[in-house]
C-alpha positions in Angstrom: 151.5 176.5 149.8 149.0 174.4 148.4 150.2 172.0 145.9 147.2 171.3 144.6 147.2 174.6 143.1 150.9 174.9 142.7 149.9 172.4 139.6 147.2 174.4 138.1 150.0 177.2 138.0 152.7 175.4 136.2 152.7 175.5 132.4 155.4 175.9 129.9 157.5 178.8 129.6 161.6 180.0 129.3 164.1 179.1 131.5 167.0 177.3 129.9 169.0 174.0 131.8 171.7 172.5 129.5 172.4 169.1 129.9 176.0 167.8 131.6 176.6 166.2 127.6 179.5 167.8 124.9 176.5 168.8 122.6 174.5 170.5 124.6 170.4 170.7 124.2 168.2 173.3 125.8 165.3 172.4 127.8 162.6 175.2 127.8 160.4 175.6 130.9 157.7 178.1 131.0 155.6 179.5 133.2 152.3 181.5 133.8 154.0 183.2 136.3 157.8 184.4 136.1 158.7 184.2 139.1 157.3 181.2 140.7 160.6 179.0 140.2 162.0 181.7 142.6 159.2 180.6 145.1 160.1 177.1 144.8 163.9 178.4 145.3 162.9 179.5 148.9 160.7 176.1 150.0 162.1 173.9 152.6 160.5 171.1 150.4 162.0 169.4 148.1 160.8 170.1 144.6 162.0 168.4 140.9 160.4 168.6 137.6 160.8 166.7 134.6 159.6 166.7 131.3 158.1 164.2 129.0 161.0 161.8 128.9 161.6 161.9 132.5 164.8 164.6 132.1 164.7 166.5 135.2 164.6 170.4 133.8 164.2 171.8 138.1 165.7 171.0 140.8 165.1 173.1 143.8 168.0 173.4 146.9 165.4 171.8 149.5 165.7 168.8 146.9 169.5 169.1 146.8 169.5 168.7 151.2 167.2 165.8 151.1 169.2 163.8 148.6 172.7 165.3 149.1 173.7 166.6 146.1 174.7 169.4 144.0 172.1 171.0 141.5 173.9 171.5 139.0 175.3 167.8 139.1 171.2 166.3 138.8 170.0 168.9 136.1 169.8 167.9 132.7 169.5 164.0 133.5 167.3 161.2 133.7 165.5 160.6 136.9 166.7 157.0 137.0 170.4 158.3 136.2 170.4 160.3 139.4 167.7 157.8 141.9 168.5 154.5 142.3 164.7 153.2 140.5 163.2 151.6 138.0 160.5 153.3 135.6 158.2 151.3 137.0 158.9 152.4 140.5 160.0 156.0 140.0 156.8 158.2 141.3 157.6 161.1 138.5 157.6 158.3 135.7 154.5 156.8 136.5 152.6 160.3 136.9 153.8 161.0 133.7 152.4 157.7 131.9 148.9 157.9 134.1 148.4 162.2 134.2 147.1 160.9 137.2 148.4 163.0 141.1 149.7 161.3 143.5 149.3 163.0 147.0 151.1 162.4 150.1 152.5 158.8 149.8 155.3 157.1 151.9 158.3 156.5 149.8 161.9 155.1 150.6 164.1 155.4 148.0 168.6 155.8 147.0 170.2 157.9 145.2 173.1 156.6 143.0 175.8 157.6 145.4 174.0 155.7 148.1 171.8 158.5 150.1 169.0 156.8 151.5 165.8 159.2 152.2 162.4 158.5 154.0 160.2 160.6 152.5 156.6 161.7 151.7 156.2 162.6 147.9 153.2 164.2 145.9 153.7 164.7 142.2 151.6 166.2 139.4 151.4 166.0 136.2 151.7 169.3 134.2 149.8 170.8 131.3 149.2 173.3 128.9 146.0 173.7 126.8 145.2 169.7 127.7 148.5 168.5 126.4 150.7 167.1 129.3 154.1 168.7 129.5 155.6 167.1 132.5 155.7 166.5 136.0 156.6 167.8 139.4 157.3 166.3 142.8 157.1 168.0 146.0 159.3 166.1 148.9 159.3 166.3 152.1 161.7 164.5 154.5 159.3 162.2 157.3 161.6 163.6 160.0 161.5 166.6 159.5 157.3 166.1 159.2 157.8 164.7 162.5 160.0 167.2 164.2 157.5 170.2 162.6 155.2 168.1 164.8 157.0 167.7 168.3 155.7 171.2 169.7 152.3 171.1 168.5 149.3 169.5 170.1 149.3 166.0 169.3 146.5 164.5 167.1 144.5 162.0 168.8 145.6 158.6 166.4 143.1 156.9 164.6 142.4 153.9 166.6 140.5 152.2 163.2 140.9 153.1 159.3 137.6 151.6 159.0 138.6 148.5 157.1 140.0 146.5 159.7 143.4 148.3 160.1 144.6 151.0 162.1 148.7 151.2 160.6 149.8 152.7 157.4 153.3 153.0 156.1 153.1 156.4 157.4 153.0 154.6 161.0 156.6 152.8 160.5 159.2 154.5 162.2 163.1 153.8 161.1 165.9 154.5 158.8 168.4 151.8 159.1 169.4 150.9 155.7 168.6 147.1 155.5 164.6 148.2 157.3 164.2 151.4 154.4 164.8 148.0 151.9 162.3 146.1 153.9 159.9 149.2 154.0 160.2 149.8 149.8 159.7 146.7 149.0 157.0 146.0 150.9 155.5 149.6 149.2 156.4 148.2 145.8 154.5 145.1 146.7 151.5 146.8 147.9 150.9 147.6 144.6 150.6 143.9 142.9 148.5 140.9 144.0 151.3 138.7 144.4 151.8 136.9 147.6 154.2 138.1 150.3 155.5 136.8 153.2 157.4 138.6 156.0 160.5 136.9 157.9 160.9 138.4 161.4 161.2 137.5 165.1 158.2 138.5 167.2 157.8 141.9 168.1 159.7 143.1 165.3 156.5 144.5 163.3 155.2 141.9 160.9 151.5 142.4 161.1 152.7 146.2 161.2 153.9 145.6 157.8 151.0 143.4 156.7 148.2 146.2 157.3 150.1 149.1 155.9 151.0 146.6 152.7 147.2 146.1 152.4 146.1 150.2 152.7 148.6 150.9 150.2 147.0 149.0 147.7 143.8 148.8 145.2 141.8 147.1 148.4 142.6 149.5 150.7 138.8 150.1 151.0 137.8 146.0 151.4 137.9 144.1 154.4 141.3 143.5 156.1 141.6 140.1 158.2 144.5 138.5 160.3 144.6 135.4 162.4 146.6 133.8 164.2 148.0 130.4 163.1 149.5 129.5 166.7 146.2 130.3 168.7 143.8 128.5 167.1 143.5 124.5 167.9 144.0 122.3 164.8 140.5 121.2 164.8 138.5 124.9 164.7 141.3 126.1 162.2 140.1 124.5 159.1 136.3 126.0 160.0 137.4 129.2 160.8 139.6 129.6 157.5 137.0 127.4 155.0 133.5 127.7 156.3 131.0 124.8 157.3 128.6 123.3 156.2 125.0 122.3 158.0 125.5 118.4 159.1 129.0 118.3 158.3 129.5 117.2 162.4 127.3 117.2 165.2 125.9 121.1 165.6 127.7 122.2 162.3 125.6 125.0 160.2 126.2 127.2 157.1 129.0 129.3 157.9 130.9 131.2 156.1 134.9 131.4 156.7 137.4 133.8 156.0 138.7 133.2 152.9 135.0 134.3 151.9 134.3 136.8 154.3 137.7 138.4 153.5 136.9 137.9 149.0 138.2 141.1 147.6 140.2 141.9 150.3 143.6 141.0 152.2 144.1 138.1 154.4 147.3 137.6 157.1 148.3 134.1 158.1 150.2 135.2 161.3 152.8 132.7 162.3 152.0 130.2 159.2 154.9 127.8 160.0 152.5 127.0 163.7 150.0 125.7 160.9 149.5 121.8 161.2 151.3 120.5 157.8 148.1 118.7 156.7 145.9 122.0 156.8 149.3 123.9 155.0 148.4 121.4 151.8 144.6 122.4 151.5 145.9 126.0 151.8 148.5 125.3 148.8 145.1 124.2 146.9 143.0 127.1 147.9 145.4 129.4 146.8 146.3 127.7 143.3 142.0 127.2 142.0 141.5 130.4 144.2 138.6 128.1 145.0 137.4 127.4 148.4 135.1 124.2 149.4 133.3 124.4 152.8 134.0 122.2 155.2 131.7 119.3 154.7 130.1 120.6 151.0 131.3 120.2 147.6 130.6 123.0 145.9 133.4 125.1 145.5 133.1 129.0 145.9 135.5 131.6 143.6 137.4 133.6 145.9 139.8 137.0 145.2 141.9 138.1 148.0 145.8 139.1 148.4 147.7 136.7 150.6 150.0 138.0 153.1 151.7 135.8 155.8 154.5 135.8 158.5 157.1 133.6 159.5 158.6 134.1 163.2 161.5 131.5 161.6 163.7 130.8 158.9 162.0 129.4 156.1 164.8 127.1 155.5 165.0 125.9 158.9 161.4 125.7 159.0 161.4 123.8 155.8 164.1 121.3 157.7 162.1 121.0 160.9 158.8 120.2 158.6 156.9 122.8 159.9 156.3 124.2 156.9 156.0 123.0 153.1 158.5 124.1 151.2 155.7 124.5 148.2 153.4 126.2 150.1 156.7 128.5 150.9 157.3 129.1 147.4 153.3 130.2 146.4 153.6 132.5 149.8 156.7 133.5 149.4 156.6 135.3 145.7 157.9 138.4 147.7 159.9 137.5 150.3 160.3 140.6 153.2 162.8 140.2 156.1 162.2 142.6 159.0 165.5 142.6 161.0 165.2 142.7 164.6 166.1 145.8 166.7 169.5 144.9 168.1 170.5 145.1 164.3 169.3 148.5 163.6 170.0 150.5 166.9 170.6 153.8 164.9 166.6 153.6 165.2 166.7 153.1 168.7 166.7 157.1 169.9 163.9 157.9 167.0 161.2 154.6 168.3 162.0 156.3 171.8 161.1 159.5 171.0 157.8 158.4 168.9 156.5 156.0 171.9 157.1 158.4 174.7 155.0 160.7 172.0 152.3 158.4 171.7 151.8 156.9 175.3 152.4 160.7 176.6 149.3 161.2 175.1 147.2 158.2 176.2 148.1 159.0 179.2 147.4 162.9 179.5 150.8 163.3 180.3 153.6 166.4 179.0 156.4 164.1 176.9 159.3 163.7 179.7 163.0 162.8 178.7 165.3 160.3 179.2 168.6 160.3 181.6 171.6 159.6 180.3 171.6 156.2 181.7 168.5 154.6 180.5 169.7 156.0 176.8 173.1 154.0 177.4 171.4 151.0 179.2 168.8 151.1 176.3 171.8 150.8 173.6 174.0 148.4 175.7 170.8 145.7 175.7 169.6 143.2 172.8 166.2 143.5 173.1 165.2 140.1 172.6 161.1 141.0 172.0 162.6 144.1 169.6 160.2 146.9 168.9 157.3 145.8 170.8 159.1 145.6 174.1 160.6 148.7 173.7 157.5 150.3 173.7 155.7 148.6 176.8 159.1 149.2 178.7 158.3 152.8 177.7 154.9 152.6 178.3 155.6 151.3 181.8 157.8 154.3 182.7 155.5 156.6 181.6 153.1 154.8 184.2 155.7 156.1 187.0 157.4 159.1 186.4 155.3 162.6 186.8 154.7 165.5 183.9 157.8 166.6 182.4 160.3 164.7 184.8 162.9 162.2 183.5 162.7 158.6 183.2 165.5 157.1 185.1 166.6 153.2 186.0 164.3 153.7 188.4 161.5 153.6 186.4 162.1 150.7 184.5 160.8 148.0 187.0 160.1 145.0 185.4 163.8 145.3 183.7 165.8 146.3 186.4 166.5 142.6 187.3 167.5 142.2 183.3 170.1 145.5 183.1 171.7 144.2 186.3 172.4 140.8 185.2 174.0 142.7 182.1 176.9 144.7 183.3 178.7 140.9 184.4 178.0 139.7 180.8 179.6 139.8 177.6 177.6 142.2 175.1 177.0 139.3 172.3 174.0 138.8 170.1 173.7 135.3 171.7 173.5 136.7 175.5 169.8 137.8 175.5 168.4 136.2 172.3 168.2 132.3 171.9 169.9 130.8 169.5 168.0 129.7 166.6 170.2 127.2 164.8 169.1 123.8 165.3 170.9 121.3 167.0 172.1 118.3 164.5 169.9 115.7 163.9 171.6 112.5 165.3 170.7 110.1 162.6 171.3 112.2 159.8 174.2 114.4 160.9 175.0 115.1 157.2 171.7 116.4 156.1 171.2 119.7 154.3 169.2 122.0 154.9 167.5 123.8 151.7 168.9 126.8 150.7 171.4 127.2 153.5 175.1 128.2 152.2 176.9 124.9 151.2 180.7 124.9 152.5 183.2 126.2 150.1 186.4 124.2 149.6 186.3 122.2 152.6 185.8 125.5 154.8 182.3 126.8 156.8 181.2 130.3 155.3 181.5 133.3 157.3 178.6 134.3 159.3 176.3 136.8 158.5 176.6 138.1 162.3 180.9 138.3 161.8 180.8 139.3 158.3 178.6 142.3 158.9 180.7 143.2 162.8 183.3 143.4 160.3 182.0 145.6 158.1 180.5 148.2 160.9 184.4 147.9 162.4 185.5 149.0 159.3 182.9 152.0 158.4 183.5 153.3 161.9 187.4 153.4 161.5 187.2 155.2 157.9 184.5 157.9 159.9 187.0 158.4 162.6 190.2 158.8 160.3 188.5 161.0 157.8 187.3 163.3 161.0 190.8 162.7 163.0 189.4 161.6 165.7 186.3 163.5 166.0 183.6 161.6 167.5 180.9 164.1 166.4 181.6 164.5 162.9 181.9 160.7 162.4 178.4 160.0 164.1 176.9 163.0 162.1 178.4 161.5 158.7 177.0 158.3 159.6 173.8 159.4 160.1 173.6 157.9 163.7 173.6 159.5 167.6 177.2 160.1 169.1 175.9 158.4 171.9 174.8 155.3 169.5 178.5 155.7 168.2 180.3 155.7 171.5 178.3 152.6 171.7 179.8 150.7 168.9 183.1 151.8 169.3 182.9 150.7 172.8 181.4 146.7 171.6 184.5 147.1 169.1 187.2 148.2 171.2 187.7 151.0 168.9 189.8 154.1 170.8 189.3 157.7 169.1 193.2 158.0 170.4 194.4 156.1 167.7 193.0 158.3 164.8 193.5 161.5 166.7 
C-alpha cells in the first residue's frame, strides 16, 4: 500500500474510542472511506493515529505485536503515556507541530513496560479542508524488513552516498538493549549541532556511528570528512586540520585544511585521545571562536561544521594518563555515546552473522551458505577482542573457502583455529582474550584519583560494572527458567535471545535447567 496516498485518504469521520478515565470522552475519527480502518486492521504494519493533542484515537493489531501490548490498554492515551519519549523526540508529536511527513526513518525507541523496538517509522500529518486533524504512523519492525529480504535478490549496496559516507543508521545491525540506547541517542543527536563523542574499543563501530549521525542530520547533503588522529605525524597534523600559508616554512603554499574544506559540513576526529596535547588546545580554540587561522597567517577564517570524535579509551583514564584535556573533553563531549563491545551484547551475535555472510555472499558471487553447529557455539564461547569488525573478516575469510551453499565449519576459520584451540584449556572470562585496560598505579602517587571514577564508599571498593551486571544476567536467566519450569525454549524466546545463545550463558553461569524443572 502506498502510504503516501494512505494520507491523502485519511480525513475526519465516526468511529468512537473512549478513553480508559471514569468520565469518559469520545474521540471522533472520520473517514472518506468507511472501511479503510478495516484495511489497516489486516496490515502486518504497525499503524497508530492521534489527534491534535497527541491522544492516540487507532491503534492497529500489527502495532499491538511490535510493541507488545493490548489495544485496548493504549487507546484513549497520550503517546508519551504509552512510549517511553519526550515530545520532542516522539515522531507523531513533532509531525503534528511541523504538518511536515516524515518517510522511512530509523527509530529505536521503549515502551513504558520496557519493550524495546528497532523500527522504521513514516508518519503523516492528516487534514481536512486545510485544517490539520492529526497524525498517523506506519511501523515496520527492521527485522522483519530484513527477513522480507532474505529470499530476494540482493541489492547491490551503495558503495558512496555521495557526500563522503557510505553508512546510514539503516546500516547498524543490533538489538541489545544498552547498543538500541547508544543507536537513539545518537539519532536524537543527529538532529542538533552539539558535539558528540563516541566511547568504544576498536572495531566496535565508531566511525559507523559518526557517518550515519552526520546523514541523519540537516548536512546530510555537505561534505563529510574523517581522519585519523593516530596516523598522522605530529608535524603534518596541524597543516592538514588548519591550512597553510605561502612562506610559512620552506615549500609551504596557500592551502586550505579541513576545518575549511569540511565548513558546513561534519568533521570526525578518529582516535582524538592519539592527538599530541599541544595541538588538543588549538582545537579547544578553534571550536570555541569557530574561527580558524592558517598555519603561518593571521587572518582568521569563520568556520560552521558539526564536530564528532571517538575515543578508543576511557575518557577518565585518558584524562589521568594526559592524553587528553579534560576541557577539550568537556566541549567534545556535550553528548557523550558509548558503543559497548561485542562480547557484551552477544544476543546480536547470530543477527551480525547472518547480515555479513549476506553481504560478503554477494561480493563474492556466492549463494549465502550456513553455519555448523560448532562454529555458532565456538563463535559464542569467544570474546572477540577486535568486536564487530573481526567478526566480519573471520566471515569474510570463510566465505573465501567454503563452496555455494555448503557449511562453514572449524575448518574454514584458518587464521583463528590457533585462537579456538588455545580456548577450550581456558577459563571463559572477559579478561582472557581482551587486555585489561585499567592502569597500573602510579608509584609516586599511589593515592591519586582519577576524575570521575567512583570514589570508595565507607572504607569498601564499589562493585564492578563487569560483576554487577554477571549478576544481574544470573538473575534474569533464573526468573526465565522458573517462570517456564525448566524450559529452555520459552525462556530464550521471552528473552528475546537464541536458545543456543542461552545454553551459552547458562553454561558461563553454571546454571542447570534441572533445578527449575
Amino acid at each position: 500500500m502506498d502510504k503516501r496516498r494512505c494520507s491523502a485518504f485519511l480525513k475526519t469521520r465516526q468511529g468512537a474510542m473512549k478513553r480508559n478515565s471514569p468520565d469518559s470522552r469520545q474521540e471522533m475519527l472520520d473517514l472518506t472511506y468507511r472501511d479503510f480502518l478495516t484495511v489497516f486492521d489486516r496490515l502486518t504494519a504497525g499503524v497508530i493515529i492521534v489527534n491534535l493533542r497527541g491522544t492516540i484515537i487507532y491503534y492497529n493489531d500489527g502495532m499491538a505485536k511490535i510493541d507488545g501490548l493490548e489495544r485496548a490498554s493504549v487507546v484513549g492515551k497520550a503517546v508519551t503515556e504509552v512510549y517511553d519519549l519526550t515530545p520532542e523526540t516522539s515522531m507523531l508529536i513533532q509531525c503534528l507541530r511541523t504538518r511536515k511527513p516524515t518517510i522511512d526513518r530509523p527509530f529505536f525507541y521503549q515502551t513504558r513496560m520496557g519493550r524495546v523496538a528497532n523500527t522504521i517509522h513514516s508518519a503523516f500529518p492528516l487534514f481536512r479542508n486545510k485544517s490539520l486533524k492529526g497524525a498517523v504512523c506506519f511501523v515496520r519492525e527492521y527485522n522483519a524488513l530484513e527477513e522480507a529480504f532474505t529470499h530476494a535478490p540482493m541489492p547491490r549496496p551503495k558503495v558512496n552516498l555521495g557526500n563522503g559516507t557510505r553508512f546510514t543508521f539503516a546500516s547498524i545491525v543490533g538489538a541489545a538493549p544498552e547498543f538500541l540506547q547508544a543507536v537513539n541517542t545518537a539519532i536524537m543527536a543527529a538532529g542538533t549541532p552539539s558535539p558528540v563523542m563516541l566511547y568504544g574499543e576498536t572495531g566496535t563501530g565508531k566511525e559507523l556511528f559518526a557517518q550515519a549521525i552526520h546523514n541523519q542530520s540537516r548536512r546530510s547533503k555537505a561534505r563529510f570528512t574523517a581522519i585519523n588522529c593516530a596516523a598522522i605525524p605530529e608535524n603534518l597534523l596541524e597543516g592538514i586540520l588548519f591550512g597553510t600559508s605561502k612562506g610559512a616554512f620552506t615549500g609551504a603554499q596557500d592551502k586550505p585544511g579541513l576545518f575549511e574544506k569540511t565548513s558546513g559540513g561534519t568533521l570526525f576526529l578518529d582516535e582524538l585521545n592519539a592527538m599530541p596535547v599541544s595541538l588538543q588546545a588549538k582545537i579547544l580554540r578553534v571550536l570555541q571562536e569557530r574561527k580558524v587561522r592558517r598555519v603561518g597567517s593571521f587572518a582568521e577564517i569563520e568556520i560552521d561544521l558539526k564536530v564528532i570524535s571517538s575515543v578508543n579509551r576511557q575518557p577518565h583514564l585518558a584524562i589521568s594518563e594526559k592524553t587528553l584535556r579534560p576541557d577539550l573533553f568537556y566541549r567534545l563531549g556535550v553528548v557523550f555515546i558509548p558503543i559497548p563491545p561485542l562480547r557484551e551484547r552477544k544476543e546480536d551475535l547470530e543477527r551480525l552473522m547472518h547480515h555479513f555472510m549476506e553481504k560478503h555472499s554477494h561480493a563474492l558471487g556466492k549463494h549465502p551458505a550456513s553455519f555448523s553447529k560448532e562454529v555458532l557455539d565456538h563463535f559464542l564461547a569467544y570474546h572477540w577482542p577486535g568486536n564487530v569488525r573481526e567478526l566480519e573478516h573471520v566471515i569474510e575469510g570463510a566465505l573465501n573457502l567454503v563452496g555455494p551453499g555448503h557449511t562453514i565449519e572449524m575448518d574454514h576459520l584458518q587464521s583463528h583455529l590457533p585462537t579456538w584451540y588455545r580456548m577450550r584449556n581456558q577459563p571463559s572470562t572477559p579478561d582472557s582474550h581482551f587486555p585489561d585496560q585499567t592502569p597500573a598505579p602510579d608509584a609516586g602517587h599511589p593515592s591519586k584519583e582519577i576524575p570521575g571514577a567512583p570514589k570508595p564508599v565507607g572504607g569498601r571498593r564499589t562493585k564492578s560494572l563487569i560483576k554487577t551486571q554477571e549478576e544481574r544476567e544470573r538473575r534474569l536467566i533464573a526468573g526465565a527458567l522458573q517462570n517456564f519450569k525448566g524450559n529452555v525454549t520459552q525462556a530464550a524466546r521471552s528473552m528475546g535471545i537464541s536458545r543456543q545463545l542461552l545454553h551459552y550463558k547458562m553454561k558461563k553461569h553454571r546454571i542447570s535447567r534441572s533445578n527449575f524443572t
